[in-house]
N, C-alpha and C positions, 0 to 999 in steps of 0.2 A: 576614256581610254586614250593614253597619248598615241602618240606617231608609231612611236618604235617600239610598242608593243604590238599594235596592228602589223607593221613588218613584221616580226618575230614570228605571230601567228599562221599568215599567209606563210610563210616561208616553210613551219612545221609541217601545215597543211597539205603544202604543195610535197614536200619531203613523206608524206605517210602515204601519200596516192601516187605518186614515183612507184616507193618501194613495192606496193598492192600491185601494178600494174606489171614490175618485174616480176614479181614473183608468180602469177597468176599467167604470166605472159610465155614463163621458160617454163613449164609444167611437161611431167614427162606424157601425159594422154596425150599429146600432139594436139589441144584444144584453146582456143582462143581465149585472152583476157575476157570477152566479151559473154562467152560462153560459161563462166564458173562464178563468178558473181560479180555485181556491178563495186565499183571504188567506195570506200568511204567516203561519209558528206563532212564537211566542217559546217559548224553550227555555233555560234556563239564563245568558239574558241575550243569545243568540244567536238572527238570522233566519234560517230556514229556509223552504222552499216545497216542495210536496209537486207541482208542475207537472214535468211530462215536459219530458227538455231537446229542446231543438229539431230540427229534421232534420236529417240528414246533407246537407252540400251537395253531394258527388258523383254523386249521385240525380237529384238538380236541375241540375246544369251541362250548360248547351247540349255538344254532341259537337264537339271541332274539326273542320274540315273540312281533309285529308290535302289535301295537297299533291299537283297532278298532274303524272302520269308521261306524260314528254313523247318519248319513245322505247319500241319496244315493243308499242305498244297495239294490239291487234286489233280492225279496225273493217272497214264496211262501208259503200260509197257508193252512193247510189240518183239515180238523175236526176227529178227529178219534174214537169220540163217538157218542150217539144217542142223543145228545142234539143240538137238531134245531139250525145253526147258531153260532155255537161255532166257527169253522173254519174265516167267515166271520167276526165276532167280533175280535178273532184276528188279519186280516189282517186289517182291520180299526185304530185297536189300534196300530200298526207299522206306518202305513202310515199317521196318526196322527203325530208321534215321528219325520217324516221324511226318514223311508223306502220308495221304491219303491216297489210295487206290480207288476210280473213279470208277474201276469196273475190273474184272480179271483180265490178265496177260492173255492174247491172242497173238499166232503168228500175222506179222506185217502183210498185206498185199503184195508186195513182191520179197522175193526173197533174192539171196545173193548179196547182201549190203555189208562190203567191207568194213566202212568203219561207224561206229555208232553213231547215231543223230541224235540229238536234242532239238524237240520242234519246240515254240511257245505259239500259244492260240493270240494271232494278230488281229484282237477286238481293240476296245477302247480301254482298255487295262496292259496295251502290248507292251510298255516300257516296265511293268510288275512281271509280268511275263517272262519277258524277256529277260530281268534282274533273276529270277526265280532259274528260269531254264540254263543261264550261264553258270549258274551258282551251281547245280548238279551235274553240270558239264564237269567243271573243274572239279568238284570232291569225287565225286564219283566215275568217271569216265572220262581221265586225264585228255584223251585225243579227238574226244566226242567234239562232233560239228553242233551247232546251234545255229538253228534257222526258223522261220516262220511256220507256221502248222498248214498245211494247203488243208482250206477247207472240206474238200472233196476227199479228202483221205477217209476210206472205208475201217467202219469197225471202231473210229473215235464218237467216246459219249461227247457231246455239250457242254457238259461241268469240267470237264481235262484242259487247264491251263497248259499243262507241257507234256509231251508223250515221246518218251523213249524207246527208239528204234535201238535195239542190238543187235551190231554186228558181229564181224570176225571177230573184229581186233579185243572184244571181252567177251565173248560167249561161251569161251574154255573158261575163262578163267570164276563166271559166274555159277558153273553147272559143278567144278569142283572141288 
């Protein structure tokens, strides 16, 4: 290698750990050059960095949300106002659609519940669940809330992935 090739390279060299050193140096964290990764090495006229490569993206990617199963589903309807039969008419109207009723319509544990809930059972199937319970939300009880099933809720069988509380806001509309 002559002379002024060796210049040329020190020179590159020195120009690509410059620019690392800026750049790493004006970082908005308020964090030191010293603190994000060490400079690139020159090596035989080649750059190299002794920095870990990045993460794995698969680690990181949101989970899709499965697709709900719209026949099938074992559910459970609770009436959770004082109108005769709301509970029951809901579970007709699923089982119509192609639900499964995992047990007959029983009034809710408490009653007074303005607007309908969509619970899903928060096992190890919650993101099905929870696909399943959205999905009934929207077709059938446009303003229905969807939330996690508290375990402790009285009067759900074990097999009821999602169980529908009816309130005010459809319990005329289901009786007639």
């Amino acid at each position: 290698m002559n002379l002024s090739t060796g210049r040329v390279l020190v020179i590159v060299a020195l120009i690509v750990v410059g620019l690392a050193i800026l750049a790493n140096g004006f970082s908005d964290a308020g964090t030191s050059a010293a603190t994000l990764s060490p400079a690139p090495s020159v090596t035989g006229g080649h750059t190299s960095s002794s920095s870990s490569p990045p993460p794995s993206s698969s680690s990181s990617a949101p989970t899709p949300t499965p697709a709900p199963q719209t026949k099938g589903v074992l559910f459970m309807a609770m009436n959770g106002t004082d109108v005769t039969g709301a509970g029951a008419a809901a579970q007709t109207k699923l089982t119509d659609a192609g639900y499964v009723a995992a047990a007959d319509a029983i009034d809710a544990p408490t009653g007074g519940v303005k607007r309908t809930i969509v619970y899903y059972r928060d096992d190890e199937n919650a993101p099905q669940n929870q696909a399943n319970a959205t999905y009934v939300a929207d077709k059938f009880f446009k303003k229905a809330t969807v939330k996690p099933l508290d375990p402790n809720l009285a009067g759900v069988p074990k097999s009821a992935t999602i169980v529908v509380v009816v309130g005010d806001d459809y319990a005329e509309q289901l009786v007639a």
